[in-house]
N, C-alpha and C positions, 0 to 999 in steps of 0.2 A: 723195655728200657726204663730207665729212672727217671725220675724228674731230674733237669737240666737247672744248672745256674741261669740266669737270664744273659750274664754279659759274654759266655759262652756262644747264643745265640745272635746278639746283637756285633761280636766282633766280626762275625761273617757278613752278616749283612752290609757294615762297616764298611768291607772289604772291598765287598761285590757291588755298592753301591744303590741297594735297595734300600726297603722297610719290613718290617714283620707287624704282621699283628697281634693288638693286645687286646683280646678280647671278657668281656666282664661277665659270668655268669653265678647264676643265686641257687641253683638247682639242676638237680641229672639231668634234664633236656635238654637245657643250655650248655653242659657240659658234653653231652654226646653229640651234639648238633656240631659243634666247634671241631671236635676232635675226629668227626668223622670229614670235617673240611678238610681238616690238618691234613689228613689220609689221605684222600681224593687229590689234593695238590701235593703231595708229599713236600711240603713246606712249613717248617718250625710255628710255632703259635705262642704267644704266652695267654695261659688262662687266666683271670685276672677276680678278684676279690674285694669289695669295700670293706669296713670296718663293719656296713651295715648292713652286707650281705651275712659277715662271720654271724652278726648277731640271729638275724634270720633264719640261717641254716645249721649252725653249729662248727667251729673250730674244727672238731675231730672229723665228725662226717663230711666236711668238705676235702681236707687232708686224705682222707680214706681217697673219697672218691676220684682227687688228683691220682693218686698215686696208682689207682686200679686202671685209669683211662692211660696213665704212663705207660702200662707195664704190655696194657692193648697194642700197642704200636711201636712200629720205628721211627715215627717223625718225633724227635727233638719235642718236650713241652715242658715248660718254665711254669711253674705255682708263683703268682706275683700277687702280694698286698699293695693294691690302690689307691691311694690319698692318705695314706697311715697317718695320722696325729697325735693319736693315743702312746705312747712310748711305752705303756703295758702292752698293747696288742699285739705292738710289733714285735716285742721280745715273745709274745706267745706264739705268733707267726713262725718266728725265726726258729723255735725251739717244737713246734710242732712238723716241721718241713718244707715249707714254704721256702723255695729258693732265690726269691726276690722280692724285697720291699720296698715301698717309696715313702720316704719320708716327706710330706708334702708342714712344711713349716717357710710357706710363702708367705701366709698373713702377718709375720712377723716381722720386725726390722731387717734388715741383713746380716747385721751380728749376730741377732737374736737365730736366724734359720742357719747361720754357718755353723754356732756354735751348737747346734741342736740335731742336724744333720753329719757333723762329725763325729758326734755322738752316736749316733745311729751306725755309720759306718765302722768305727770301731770296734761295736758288738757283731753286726752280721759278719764282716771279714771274716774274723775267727773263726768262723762256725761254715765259711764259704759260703755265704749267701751274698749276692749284689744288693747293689743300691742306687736306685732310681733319686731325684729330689728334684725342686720346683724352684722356679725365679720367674716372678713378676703376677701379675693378676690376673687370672682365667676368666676374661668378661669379653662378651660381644663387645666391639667398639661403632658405635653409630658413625654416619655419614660427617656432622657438621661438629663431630667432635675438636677442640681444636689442639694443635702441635704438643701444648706443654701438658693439657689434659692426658693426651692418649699416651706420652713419655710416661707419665704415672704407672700405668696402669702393663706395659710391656718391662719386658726383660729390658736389662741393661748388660750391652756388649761387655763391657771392662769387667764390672758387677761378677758377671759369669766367669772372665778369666779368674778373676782372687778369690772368687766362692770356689770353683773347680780344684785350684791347688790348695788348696785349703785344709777342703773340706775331704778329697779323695775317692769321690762319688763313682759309678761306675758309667752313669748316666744323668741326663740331666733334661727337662723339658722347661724350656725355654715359653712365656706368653708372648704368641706374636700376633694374638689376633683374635683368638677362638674362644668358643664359654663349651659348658654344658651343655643338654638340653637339647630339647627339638627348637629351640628359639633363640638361635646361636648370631642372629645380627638383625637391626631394626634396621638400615638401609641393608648397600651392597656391602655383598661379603668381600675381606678385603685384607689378605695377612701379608704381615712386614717382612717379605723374604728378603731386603735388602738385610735387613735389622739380623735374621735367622741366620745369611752367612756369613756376617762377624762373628757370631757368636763360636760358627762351626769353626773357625780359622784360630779366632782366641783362645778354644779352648783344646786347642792342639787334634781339634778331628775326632773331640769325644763322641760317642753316640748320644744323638738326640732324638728328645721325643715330643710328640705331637697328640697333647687332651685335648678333649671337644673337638674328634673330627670326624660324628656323623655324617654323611653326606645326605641326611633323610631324603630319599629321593623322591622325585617324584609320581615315579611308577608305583612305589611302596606308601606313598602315603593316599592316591587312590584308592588302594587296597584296605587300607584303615579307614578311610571315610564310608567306603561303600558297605564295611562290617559296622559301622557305627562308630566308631571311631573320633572323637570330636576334638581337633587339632587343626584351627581356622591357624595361618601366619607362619607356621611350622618353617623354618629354614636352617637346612645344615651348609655344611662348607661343599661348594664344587668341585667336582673332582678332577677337574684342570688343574683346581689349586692346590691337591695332596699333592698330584705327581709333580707339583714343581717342587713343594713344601721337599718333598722327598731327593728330588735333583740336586737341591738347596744342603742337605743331609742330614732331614729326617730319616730314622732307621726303624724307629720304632711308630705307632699309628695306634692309637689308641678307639676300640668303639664299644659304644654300647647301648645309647637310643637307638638305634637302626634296629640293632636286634630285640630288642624291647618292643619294636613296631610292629616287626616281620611275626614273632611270636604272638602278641597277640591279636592280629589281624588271621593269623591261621587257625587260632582257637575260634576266635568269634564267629568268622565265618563257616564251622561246621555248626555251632552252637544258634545259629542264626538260620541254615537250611535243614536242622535236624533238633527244634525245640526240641524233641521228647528224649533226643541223648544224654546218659547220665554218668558214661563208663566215662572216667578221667582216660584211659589209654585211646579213645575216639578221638578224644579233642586233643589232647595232648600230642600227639602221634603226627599229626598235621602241623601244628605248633613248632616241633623241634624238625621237623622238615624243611622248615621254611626258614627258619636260622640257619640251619646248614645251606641252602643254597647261598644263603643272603652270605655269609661267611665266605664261602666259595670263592667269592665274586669279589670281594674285598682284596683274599688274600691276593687273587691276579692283580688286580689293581695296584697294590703297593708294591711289587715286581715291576709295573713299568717304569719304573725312578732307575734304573739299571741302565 
């Protein structure tokens, strides 16, 4: 199979009332690790890219390697650029395969990211590529934050209807709550699903999506501490709160600390019971294992919003 448009993927899910995952990898273990998920659940994936992965691994050999893990299987996988900002990149994405970008131009005014992400959509359409884009500010929000503070810093319901017709986006991820990071809230985690299902209703049922929502668990972060691991306060979102986030009508589930954990908590720990090992396929091998389960377990997860 080829690689898949993204909004191909998400209009099912749409449908059916799920989420899919969007998962980020920098390198073939993470890529085989995901896509052998994909398999195992025979359930759609998008494999997912930063700007600072491209730079890391290379444009082409990531491309290759999409398109070879595509060609592996029947399960549906979308090639997606992640936080796109560079407007070179993304036209080098778009033009090297990649069938979905997001143009994340949230740091800018409203005009400033409408007129910058209809931009963007312009170019991919053509070429049939989607397009993901961003409203509001991807930051933990503390407890004693207060009303007008934490409006700053979230999506704005209306905002989203006149961005969305706007702009023509294919998808849209809304800030209701979530950051980055293993250290995603200084109190209780806490997302604006009232605030998410305006959004879903103004924007006529587009597919929505959900950054920053590791769930670092806390089985997985055992695992890291006990490999050495040094990650005191680590907190992701609970997973109560995807599957409402998801009921709510998120479609799409974005991760990527989890599996950043899971990987190397499985390297370390043979690296830590076998000092003298030196073969990268020993450690490594363990490593992308242990993202595929952790994948596994995700994708069920965003199934039960259905």
């Amino acid at each position: 199979m080829s690689l898949v448009p993204g909004k191909e993927i998400l209009a099912e899910a749409n449908r059916q009332g799920y989420a899919v995952g969007a998962f980020n990898f920098n390198n073939l273990e993470f890529l085989q690790a995901i896509v052998t998920a994909a398999d195992h659940t025979e359930t759609p994936v998008f494999i997912a890219t930063t700007e600072g992965a491209i730079k890391y691994a290379g444009l082409d050999y990531i491309v290759a390697m999409a398109q070879t893990a595509a060609r592996s299987t029947k399960t549906p996988i979308c090639l997606h650029l992640d936080h796109g900002r560079n407007l070179d990149v993304i036209r080098r994405c778009i033009d090297a395969g990649y069938t979905s970008v997001m143009i994340d131009a949230s740091n800018l005014a409203f005009e400033e990211n409408t007129a910058k992400t209809k931009t963007v959509v312009e170019i991919a359409h053509k070429k049939g590529v989607s397009v993901e884009a961003e409203l509001g500010r991807l930051k933990g929000i503390e407890d004693n934050i207060s009303v007008a503070e934490r409006d700053s810093f979230l999506v704005d319901p209306e905002q989203a209807r006149r961005f969305v017709k706007a702009t023509g986006v294919d998808s849209l991820a809304p800030a209701i709550g979530t950051s980055h990071g293993a250290f995603k809230f200084k109190g209780k985690p806490r997302l604006d699903f009232d605030r998410l299902h305006q959004v879903k209703a103004l924007t006529n049922g587009l597919p929505l999506v959900l950054h920053g929502a590791s769930t670092v668990p806390r089985e997985l972060l055992d695992r890291c501490q006990k490999s050495g691991v040094k990650i005191p306060g680590a907190q992701g979102v609970p997973e109560e709160q995807l599957i409402q986030a998801i009921k709510h009508g998120i479609n799409k589930v974005n991760v990527d600390t989890d599996l950043r954990l899971a990987f190397t908590a499985g390297v370390r720990t043979v690296l830590n019971e076998n000092p003298g090992q030196f073969d990268p396929r020993k450690y490594l091998s363990p490593g992308r294992e242990s993202v595929a389960e952790l994948v596994k377990g995700k994708i069920l997860l965003f199934r039960q919003g259905r």
